[in-house]
C-alpha atoms as an extended CHARMM CRD file, in Angstrom:
* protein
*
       155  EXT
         1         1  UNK       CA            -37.9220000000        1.4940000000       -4.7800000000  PROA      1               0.0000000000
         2         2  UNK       CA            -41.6950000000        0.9720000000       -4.3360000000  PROA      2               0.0000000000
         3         3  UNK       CA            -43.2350000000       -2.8420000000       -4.5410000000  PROA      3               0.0000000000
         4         4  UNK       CA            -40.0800000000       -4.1860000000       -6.0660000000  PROA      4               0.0000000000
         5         5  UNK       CA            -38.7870000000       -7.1220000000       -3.8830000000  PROA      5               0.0000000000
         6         6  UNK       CA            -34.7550000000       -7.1300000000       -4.2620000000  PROA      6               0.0000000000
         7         7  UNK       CA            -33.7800000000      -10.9640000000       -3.7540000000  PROA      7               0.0000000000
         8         8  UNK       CA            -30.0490000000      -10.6800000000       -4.6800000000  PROA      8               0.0000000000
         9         9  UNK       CA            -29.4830000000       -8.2060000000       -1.6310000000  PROA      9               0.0000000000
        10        10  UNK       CA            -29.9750000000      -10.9850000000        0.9130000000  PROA      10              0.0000000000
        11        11  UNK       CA            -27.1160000000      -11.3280000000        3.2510000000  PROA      11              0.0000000000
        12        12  UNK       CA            -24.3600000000      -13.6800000000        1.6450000000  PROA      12              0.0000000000
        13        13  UNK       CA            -22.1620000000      -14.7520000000        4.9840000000  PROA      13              0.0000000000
        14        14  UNK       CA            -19.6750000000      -16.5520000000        2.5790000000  PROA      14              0.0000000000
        15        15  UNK       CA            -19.3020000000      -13.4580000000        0.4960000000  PROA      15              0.0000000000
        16        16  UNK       CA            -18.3720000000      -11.5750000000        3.6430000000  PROA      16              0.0000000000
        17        17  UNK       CA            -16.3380000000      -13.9130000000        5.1760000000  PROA      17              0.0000000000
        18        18  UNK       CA            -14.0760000000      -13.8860000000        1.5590000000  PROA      18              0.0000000000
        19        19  UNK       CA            -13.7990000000      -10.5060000000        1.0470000000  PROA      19              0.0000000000
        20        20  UNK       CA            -14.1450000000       -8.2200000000        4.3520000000  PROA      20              0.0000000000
        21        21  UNK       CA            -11.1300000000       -8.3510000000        6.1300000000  PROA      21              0.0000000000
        22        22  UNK       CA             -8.8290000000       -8.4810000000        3.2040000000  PROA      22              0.0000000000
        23        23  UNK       CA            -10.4950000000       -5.1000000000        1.5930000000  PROA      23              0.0000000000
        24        24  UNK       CA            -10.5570000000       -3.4070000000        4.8790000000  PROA      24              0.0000000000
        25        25  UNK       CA             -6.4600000000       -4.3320000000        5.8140000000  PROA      25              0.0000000000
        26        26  UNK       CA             -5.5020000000       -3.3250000000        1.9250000000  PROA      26              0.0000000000
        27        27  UNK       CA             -7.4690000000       -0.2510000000        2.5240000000  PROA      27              0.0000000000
        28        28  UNK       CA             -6.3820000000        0.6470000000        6.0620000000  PROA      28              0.0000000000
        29        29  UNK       CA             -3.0490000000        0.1670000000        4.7380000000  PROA      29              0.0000000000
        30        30  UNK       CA             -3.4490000000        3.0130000000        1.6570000000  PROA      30              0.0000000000
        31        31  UNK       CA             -5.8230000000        5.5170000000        3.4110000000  PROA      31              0.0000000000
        32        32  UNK       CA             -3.1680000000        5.5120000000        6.7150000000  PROA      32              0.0000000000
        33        33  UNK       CA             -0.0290000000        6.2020000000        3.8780000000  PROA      33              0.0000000000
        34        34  UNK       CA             -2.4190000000        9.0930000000        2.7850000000  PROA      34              0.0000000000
        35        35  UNK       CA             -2.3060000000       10.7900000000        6.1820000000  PROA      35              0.0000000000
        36        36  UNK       CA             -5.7120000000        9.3650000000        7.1900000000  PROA      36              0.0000000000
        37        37  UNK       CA             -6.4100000000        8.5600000000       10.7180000000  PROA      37              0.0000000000
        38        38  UNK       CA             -8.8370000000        5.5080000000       11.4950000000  PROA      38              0.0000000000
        39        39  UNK       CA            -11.4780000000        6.2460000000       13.6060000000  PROA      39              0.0000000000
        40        40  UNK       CA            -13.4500000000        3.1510000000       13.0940000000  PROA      40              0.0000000000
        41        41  UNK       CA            -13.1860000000        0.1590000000       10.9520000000  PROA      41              0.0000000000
        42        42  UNK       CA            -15.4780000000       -2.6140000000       13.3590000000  PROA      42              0.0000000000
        43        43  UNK       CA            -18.2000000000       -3.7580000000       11.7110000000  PROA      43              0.0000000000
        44        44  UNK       CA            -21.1420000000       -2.2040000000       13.0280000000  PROA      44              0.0000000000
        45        45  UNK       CA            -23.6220000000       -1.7710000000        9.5990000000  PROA      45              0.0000000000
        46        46  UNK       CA            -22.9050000000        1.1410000000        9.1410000000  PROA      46              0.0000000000
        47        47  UNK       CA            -19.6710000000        2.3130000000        6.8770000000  PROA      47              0.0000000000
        48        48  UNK       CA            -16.8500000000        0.4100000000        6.7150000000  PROA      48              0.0000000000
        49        49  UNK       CA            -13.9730000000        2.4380000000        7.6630000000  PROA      49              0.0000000000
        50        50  UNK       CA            -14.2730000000        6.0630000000        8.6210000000  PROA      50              0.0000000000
        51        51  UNK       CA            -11.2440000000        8.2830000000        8.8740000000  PROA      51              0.0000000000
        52        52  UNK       CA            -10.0610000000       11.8900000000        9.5450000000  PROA      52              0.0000000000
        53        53  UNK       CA             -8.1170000000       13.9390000000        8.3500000000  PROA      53              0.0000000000
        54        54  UNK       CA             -6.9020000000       17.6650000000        8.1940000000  PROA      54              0.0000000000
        55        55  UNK       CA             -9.9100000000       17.5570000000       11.2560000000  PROA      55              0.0000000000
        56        56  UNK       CA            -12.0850000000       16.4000000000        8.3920000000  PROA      56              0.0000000000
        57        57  UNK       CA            -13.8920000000       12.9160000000        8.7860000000  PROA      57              0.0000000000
        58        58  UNK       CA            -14.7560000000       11.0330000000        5.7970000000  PROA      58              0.0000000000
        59        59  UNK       CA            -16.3860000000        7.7270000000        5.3540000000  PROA      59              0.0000000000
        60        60  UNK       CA            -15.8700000000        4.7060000000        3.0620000000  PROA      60              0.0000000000
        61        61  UNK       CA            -17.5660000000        1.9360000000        1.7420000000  PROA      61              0.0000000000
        62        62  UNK       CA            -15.6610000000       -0.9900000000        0.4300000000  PROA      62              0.0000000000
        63        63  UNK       CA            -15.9970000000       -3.7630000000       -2.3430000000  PROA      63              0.0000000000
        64        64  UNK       CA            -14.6630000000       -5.9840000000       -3.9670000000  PROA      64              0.0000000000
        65        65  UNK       CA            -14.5280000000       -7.8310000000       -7.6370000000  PROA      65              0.0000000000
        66        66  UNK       CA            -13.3390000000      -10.7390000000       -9.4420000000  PROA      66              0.0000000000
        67        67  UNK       CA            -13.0060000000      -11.9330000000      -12.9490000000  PROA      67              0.0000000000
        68        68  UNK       CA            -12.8190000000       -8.5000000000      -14.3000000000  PROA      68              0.0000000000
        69        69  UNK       CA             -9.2700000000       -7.6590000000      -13.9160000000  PROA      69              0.0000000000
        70        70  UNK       CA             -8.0240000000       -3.7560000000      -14.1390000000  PROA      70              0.0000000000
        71        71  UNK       CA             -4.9850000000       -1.5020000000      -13.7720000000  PROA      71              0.0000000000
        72        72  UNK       CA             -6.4540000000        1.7890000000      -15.2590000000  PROA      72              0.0000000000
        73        73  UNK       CA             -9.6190000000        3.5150000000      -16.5990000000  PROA      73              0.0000000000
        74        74  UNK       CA             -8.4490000000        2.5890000000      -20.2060000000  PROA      74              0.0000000000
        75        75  UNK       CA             -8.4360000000       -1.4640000000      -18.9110000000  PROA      75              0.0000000000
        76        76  UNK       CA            -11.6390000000       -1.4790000000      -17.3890000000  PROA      76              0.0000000000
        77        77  UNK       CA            -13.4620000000       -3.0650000000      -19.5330000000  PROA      77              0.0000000000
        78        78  UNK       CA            -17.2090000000       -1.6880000000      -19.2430000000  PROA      78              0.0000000000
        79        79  UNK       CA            -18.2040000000        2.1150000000      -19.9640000000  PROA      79              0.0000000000
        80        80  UNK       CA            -20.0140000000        2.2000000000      -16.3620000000  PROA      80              0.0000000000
        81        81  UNK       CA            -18.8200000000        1.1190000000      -13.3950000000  PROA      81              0.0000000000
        82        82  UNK       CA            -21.8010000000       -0.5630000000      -11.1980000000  PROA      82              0.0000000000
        83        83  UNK       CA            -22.3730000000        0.4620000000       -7.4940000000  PROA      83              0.0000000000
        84        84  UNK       CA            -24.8620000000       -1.6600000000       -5.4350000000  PROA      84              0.0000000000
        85        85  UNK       CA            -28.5950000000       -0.1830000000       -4.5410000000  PROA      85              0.0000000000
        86        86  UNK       CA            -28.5120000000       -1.3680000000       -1.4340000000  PROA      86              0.0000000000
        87        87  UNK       CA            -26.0750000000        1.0620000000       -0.1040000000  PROA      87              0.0000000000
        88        88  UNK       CA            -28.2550000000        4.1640000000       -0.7890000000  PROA      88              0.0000000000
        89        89  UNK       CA            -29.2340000000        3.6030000000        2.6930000000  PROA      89              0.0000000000
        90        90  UNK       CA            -25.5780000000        4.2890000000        3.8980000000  PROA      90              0.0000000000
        91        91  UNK       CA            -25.7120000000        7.5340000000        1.4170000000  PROA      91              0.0000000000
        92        92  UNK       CA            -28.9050000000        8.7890000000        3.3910000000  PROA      92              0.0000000000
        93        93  UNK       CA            -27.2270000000        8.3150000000        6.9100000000  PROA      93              0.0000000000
        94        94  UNK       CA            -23.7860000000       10.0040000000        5.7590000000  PROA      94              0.0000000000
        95        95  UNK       CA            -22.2150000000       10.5860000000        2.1920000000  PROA      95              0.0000000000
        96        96  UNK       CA            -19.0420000000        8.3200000000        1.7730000000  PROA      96              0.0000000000
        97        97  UNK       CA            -16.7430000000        7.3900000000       -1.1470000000  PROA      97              0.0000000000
        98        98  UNK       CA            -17.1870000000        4.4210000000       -2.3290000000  PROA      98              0.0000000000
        99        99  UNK       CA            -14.2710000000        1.9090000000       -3.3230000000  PROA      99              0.0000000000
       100       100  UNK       CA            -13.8450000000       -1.2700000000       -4.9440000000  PROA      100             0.0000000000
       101       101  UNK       CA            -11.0150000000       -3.2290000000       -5.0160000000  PROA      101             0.0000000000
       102       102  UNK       CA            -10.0400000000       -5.4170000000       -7.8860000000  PROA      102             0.0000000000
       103       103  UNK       CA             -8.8700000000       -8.4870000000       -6.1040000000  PROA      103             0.0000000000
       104       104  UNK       CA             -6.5410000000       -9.5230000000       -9.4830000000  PROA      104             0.0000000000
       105       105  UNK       CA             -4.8050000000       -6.6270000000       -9.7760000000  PROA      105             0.0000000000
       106       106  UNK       CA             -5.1630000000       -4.9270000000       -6.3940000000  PROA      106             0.0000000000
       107       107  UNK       CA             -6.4260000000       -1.7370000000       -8.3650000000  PROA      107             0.0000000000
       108       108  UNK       CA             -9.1530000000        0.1400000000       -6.7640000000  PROA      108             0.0000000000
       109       109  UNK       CA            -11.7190000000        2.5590000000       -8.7410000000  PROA      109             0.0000000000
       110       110  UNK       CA            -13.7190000000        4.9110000000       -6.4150000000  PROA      110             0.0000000000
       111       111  UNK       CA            -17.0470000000        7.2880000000       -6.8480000000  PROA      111             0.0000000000
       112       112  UNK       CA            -17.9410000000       10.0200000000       -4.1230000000  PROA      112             0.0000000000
       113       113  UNK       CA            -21.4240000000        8.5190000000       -3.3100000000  PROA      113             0.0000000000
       114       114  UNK       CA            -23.0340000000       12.3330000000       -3.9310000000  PROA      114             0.0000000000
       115       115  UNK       CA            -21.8720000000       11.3720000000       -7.5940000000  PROA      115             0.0000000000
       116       116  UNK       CA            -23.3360000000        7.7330000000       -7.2830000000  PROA      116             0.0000000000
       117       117  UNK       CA            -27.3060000000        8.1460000000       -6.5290000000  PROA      117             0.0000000000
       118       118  UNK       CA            -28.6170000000        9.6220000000       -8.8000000000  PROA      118             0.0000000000
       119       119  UNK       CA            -31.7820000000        8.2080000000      -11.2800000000  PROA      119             0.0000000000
       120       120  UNK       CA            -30.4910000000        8.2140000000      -14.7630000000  PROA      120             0.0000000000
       121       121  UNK       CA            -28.0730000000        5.6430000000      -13.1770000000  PROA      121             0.0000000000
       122       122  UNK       CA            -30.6880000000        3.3170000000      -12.1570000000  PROA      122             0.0000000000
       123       123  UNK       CA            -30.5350000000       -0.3520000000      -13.5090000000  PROA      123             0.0000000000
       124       124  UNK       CA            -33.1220000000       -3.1420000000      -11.9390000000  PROA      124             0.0000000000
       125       125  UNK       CA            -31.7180000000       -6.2820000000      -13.0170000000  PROA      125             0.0000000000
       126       126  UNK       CA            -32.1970000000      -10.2420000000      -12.4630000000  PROA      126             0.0000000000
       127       127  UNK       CA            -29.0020000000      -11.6290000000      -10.6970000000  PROA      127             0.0000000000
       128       128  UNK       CA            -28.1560000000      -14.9410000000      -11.0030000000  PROA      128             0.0000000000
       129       129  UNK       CA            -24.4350000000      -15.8370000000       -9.6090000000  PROA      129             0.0000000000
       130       130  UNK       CA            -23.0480000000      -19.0430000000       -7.1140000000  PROA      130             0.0000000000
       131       131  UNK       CA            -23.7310000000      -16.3430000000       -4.0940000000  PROA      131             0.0000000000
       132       132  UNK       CA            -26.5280000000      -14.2840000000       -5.2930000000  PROA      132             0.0000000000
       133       133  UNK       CA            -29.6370000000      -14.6990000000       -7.0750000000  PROA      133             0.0000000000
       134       134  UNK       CA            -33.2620000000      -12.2120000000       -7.7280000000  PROA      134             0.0000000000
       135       135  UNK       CA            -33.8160000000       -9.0060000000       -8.5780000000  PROA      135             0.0000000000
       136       136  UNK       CA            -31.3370000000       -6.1330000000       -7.5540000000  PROA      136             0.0000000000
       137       137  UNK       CA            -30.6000000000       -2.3630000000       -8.0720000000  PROA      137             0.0000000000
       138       138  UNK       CA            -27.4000000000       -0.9790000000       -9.7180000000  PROA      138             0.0000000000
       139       139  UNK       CA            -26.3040000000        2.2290000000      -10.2270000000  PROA      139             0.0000000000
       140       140  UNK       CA            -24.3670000000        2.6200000000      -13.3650000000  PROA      140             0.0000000000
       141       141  UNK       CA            -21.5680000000        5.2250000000      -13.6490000000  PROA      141             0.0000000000
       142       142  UNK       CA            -19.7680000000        6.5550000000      -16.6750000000  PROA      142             0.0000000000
       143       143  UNK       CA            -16.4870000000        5.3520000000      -15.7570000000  PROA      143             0.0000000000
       144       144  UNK       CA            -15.0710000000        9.0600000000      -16.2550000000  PROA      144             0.0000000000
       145       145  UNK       CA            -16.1810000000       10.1990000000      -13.0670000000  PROA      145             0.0000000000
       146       146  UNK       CA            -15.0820000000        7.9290000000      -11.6850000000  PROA      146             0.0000000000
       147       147  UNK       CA            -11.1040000000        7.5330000000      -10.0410000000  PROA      147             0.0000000000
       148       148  UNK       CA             -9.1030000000        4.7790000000      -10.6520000000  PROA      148             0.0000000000
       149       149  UNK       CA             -5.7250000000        3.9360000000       -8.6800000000  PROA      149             0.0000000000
       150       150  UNK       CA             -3.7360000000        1.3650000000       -7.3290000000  PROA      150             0.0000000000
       151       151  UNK       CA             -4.3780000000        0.4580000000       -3.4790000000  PROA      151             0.0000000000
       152       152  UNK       CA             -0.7680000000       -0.4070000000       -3.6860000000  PROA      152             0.0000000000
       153       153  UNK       CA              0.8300000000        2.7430000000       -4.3720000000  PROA      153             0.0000000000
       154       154  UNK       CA              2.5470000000        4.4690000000       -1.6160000000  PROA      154             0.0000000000
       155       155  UNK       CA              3.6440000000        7.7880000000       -3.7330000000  PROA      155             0.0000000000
C-alpha cells in the first residue's frame, strides 16, 4: 500500500453501532439453519463470526449496504461488487468469506476472500460520504464470482 495515507478507513463508531449487531443476528440466524455451529461471534478485531462445520471451521466477515437495493445478481446494479482494503489484513491472518448484507432487501452477496485480493481488483479512490471521508482501497469484483442469496431463506 506503500506511502498512501487511507483517511476513509478511520474508525466510524456510528457506523458500527448501526450496522453490527443487526448483520451479525441476521447472519447467525442463516449460517446456524445451514448446519453451522458458532464458535465465536464477540467482537474481538478479528473476524466477525467464525463457525464449524462437518469439523471444518470457517470464518466470516460481515457488511452491510444501503441505497443500492438487490434480490439477485441480475438486480445488482454495478458489474463489480466492491470489498473494503482494509480487510486484507483479516485475509493475511485467516482466509474468510466475505458477506454483505443488503439492508433493503435482506439479500446478501458473498466472495471467498482467496477470490477477493487480488491486484487487477485494486481501486484507490477519494471517499466522501456523511460517515467517511479520504482516500481508501477497494477491491472490485466481477459480480460473477461472486454468490448472491437471500439471508432469509431457510431452504
Amino acid at each position: 500500500m506503500g506511502d498512501i495515507k487511507y483517511g476513509a478507513r478511520k474508525f466510524n463508531q456510528k457506523s458500527y453501532d448501526n450496522n453490527d449487531s443487526y448483520a451479525k443476528q441476521k447472519f447467525i440466524d442463516f449460517i446456524k439453519h445451514k448446519g453451522h455451529v458458532i464458535i465465536s461471534s464477540d467482537e474481538n478485531y478479528d473476524h466477525d463470526i467464525v463457525t464449524e462445520k462437518d469439523d471444518v471451521r470457517r470464518y466470516f466477515e460481515l457488511e452491510v449496504k444501503r441505497n443500492y437495493p438487490f434480490t439477485s445478481r441480475d438486480t445488482f446494479k454495478f458489474d463489480t461488487v466492491s470489498f473494503l482494503g482494509r480487510k486484507f489484513r483479516l485475509h493475511q491472518k485467516q482466509p474468510f468469506y466475505y458477506v454483505i448484507i443488503c439492508i433493503e432487501t435482506e439479500w446478501a452477496v458473498c466472495c471467498d476472500s482467496g477470490n477477493i485480493f487480488h491486484d487487477e481488483y485494486v481501486e484507490n479512490l477519494n471517499i466522501e460520504t456523511q460517515e467517511r471521508s479520504g482516500r481508501d482501497q477497494m477491491y472490485r469484483v466481477p459480480k460473477d464470482n461472486c454468490l448472491f442469496f437471500n439471508i432469509n431463506y431457510r431452504g
